[in-house]
Every structure is written in structure tokens, then in C-alpha cells.
C-alpha positions as CSV (number, residue, x, y, z in Angstrom):
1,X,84.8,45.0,119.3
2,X,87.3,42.8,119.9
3,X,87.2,39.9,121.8
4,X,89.8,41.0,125.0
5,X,87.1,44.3,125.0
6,X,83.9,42.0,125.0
7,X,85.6,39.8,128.0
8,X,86.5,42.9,129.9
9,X,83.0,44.3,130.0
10,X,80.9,40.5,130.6
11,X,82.8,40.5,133.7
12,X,82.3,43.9,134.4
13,X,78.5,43.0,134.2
14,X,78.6,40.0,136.3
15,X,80.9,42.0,138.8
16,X,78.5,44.7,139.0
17,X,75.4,42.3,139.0
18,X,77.0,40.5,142.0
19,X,77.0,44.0,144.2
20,X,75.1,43.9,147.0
21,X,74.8,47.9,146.7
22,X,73.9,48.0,143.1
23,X,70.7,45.4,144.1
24,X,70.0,47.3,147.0
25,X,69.7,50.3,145.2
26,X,68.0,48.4,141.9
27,X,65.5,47.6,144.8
28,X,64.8,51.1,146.1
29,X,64.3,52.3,142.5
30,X,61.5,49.7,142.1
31,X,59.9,50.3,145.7
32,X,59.7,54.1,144.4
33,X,58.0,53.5,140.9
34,X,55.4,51.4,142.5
35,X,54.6,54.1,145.1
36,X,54.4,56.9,142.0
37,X,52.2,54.5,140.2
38,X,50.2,53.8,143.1
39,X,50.6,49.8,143.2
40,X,51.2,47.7,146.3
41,X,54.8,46.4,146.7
42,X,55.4,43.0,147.3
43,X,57.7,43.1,150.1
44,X,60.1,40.6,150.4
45,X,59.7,39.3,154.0
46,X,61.2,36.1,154.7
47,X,59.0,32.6,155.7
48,X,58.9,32.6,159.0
49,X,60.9,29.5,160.8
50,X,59.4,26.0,160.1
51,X,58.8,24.4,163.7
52,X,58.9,20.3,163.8
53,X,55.6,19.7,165.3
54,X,54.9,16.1,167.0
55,X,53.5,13.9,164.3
56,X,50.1,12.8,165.9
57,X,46.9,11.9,164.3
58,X,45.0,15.0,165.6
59,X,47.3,17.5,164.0
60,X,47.4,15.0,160.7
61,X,43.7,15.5,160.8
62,X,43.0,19.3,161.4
63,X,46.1,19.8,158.0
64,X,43.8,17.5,156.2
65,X,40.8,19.5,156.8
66,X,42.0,22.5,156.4
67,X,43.3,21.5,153.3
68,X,40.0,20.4,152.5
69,X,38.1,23.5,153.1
70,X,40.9,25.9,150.7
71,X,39.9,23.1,148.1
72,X,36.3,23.6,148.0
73,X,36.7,27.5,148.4
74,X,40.0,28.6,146.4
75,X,40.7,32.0,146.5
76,X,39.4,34.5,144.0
77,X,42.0,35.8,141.9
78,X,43.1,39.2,142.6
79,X,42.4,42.4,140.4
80,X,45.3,43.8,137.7
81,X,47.3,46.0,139.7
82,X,47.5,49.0,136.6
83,X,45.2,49.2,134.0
84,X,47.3,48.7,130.4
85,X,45.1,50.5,127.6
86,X,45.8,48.3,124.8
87,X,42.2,48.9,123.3
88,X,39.7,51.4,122.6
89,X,37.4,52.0,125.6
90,X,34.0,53.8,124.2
91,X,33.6,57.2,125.2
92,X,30.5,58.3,127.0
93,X,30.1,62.4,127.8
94,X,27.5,64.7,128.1
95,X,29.7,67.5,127.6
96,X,29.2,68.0,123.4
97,X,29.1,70.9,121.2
98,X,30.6,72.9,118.4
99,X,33.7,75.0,118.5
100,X,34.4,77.6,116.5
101,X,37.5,79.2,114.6
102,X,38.5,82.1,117.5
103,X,37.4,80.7,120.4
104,X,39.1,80.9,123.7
105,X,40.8,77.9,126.3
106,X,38.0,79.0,128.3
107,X,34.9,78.6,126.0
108,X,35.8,75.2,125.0
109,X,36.5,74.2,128.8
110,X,32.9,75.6,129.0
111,X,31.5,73.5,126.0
112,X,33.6,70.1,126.2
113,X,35.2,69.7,129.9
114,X,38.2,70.0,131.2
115,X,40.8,67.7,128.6
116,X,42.5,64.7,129.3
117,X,45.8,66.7,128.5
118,X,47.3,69.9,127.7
119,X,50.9,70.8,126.2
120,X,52.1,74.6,125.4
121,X,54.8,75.2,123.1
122,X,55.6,78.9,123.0
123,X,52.2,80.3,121.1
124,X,50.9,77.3,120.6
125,X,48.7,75.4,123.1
126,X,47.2,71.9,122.6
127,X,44.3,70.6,124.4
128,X,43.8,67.0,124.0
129,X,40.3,65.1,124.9
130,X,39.0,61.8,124.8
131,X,37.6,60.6,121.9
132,X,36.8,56.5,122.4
133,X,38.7,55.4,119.7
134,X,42.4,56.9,121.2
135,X,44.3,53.3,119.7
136,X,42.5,52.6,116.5
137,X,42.8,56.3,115.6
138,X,46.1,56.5,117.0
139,X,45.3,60.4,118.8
140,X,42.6,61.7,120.9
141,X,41.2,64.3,119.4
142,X,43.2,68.0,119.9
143,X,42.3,71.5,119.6
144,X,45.4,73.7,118.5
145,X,45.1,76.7,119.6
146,X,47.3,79.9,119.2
147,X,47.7,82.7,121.1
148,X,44.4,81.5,123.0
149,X,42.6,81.6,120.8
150,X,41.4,77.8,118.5
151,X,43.0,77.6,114.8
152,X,42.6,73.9,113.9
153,X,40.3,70.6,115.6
154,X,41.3,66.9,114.6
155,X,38.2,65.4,115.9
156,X,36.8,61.8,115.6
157,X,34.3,61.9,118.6
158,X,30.8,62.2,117.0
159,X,30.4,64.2,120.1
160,X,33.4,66.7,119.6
161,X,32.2,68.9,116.5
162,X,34.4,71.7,114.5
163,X,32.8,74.6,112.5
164,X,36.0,75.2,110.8
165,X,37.8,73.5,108.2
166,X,40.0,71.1,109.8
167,X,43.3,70.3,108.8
168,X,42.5,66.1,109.0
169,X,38.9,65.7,108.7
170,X,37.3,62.1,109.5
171,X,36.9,61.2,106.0
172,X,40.9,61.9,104.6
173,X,42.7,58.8,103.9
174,X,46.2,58.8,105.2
175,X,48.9,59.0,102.1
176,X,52.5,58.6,101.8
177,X,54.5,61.3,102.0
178,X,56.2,62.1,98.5
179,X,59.9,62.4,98.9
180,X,59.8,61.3,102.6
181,X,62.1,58.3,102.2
182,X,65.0,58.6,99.5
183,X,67.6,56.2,101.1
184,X,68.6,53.3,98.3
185,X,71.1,50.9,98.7
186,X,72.8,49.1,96.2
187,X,73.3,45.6,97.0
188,X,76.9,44.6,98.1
189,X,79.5,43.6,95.1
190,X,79.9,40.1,93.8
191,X,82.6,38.5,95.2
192,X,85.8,37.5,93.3
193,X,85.5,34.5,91.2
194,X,88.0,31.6,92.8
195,X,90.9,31.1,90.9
């Protein structure tokens, strides 16, 4: 880019930064994500006026003891608005068994619960359940099924149990994929020798 473009579009930033509309609106957009997540939002209301009171030494005393008493009893810090899964959280059911090659939505709903999620892709449908270990394992464990009826488990709950061969079992080592990455570069060439 050259530089007359780069110029053009900084101030085009700082012009559109500037609009009261554009914050306004930035503002809204914020107000409505925090009411879809379900979080409180922080209003911005302004202080309200500050008063000049008379300076006596009954009013000096009552802000010293009041200042006092917030000192001896701070107050206890508020609970994290969202909670941010950034670990595995263990996994606790009653709702265990053994599914079976051919089995319908409906029997493993019976056997395991309703799932944490479910996704449909034409045929296909994939029921996803909890498994405990959802960030070291890097999945929860999914039932494939297809055309209602189950094909293939990836399990890792002890809990969660498949009587057919899965396609990852617990045991299988993750390989590279042969062939999956063939880009080479050549290193640039040497410049010129200086005359």
C-alpha cells in the first residue's frame, strides 16, 4: 500500500471513531450481547452532582467513621459474570450403558440422556455428550448416526460404552497424516555480490 492510501484510511478511522452515531450504535451492539448472554450491563449513569457541604467537625467525624466501618468490612468480591471452560470439569451421570451398531436417536436418548448437542447434515446426524474430559480430549464424545439409525461412537467417558468397532477407540495414538502437508519453499536467492 502506498503511503497517500495508508493516510487516507488512518484518518478514515479516527473520523469514524470520532462519530457519535458509530459509538452509539457500538454501544447498543454491546447492551444486546450481554442481554443474549444473560450478563448484567454496566450502565453508564453519570455521578451524581458533588454538593460543597459546610466543613464542620461533626460531618468530618461521621466520613471518618464511616470510612472506618468499609475498612474493617470490605466488600466481598463479586462472582465471574460467564463461566469460561478453559479446563476439564469431571463428569458425573447416572445415565450409562452400551450402544449398539443400529440403534435408534431414541434408544440412546433412553440409555444416555438427552446430549449436550446435536447437528444434522443431510443423512447424517451427530449427537454429542459430555464426556469430562471435553479440553484435554479435544471432543465430547459423538454418536454418528445415519439415517437414524447409530454407525460409529468416539467415546472417552468410562460411562459412555460402544459394542461396535469404533472408528477412534481410547487407545489409538493420533498420527500424521501422510501426504497432508506438501508445501516447500526454497529459500530466497543470494543477493548479487557488490561490485
Amino acid at each position: 500500500m502506498r503511503r497517500s492510501t495508508l493516510a487516507i484510511c488512518a484518518l478514515l478511522t479516527v473520523a469514524t471513531f470520532g462519530c457519535d452515531q458509530v459509538n452509539a450504535a457500538k454501544d447498543k451492539l454491546k447492551l444486546a450481547w450481554d442481554k443474549i448472554r444473560g450478563r448484567q450491563t454496566a450502565t453508564h449513569t453519570p455521578p451524581p452532582p458533588i454538593r460543597p457541604a459546610p466543613d464542620t467537625a461533626a460531618v468530618r467525624q461521621a466520613a471518618q467513621q464511616q470510612q472506618q466501618q468499609t475498612a474493617h468490612h470490605p466488600r466481598a468480591p463479586s462472582a465471574p459474570q460467564g463461566t469460561v471452560v478453559n479446563r476439564d470439569v469431571p463428569y458425573i451421570s447416572d445415565d450409562t450403558g452400551t450402544i449398539a451398531p443400529a440403534m435408534s436417536e431414541r434408544e440412546i436418548y433412553d440409555l444416555w440422556g438427552a446430549p449436550a448437542a446435536v447437528r444434522r447434515a443431510g443423512e447424517y446426524t451427530y449427537l454429542f455428550f459430555k464426556n469430562g474430559c471435553e479440553y484435554t480430549c479435544g471432543t465430547m464424545d459423538v454418536v454418528t448416526l445415519k439415517d437414524g439409525k447409530v454407525v460409529d461412537a468416539i467415546l472417552r467417558w468410562d460411562g459412555h460404552r460402544y459394542s461396535g468397532e469404533s472408528s477412534s477407540p481410547p487407545g489409538r495414538v493420533p498420527v500424521a497424516n501422510p501426504g497432508g502437508d506438501t508445501l516447500q519453499m526454497r529459500p530466497p536467492p543470494a543477493p548479487p555480490p557488490a561490485p
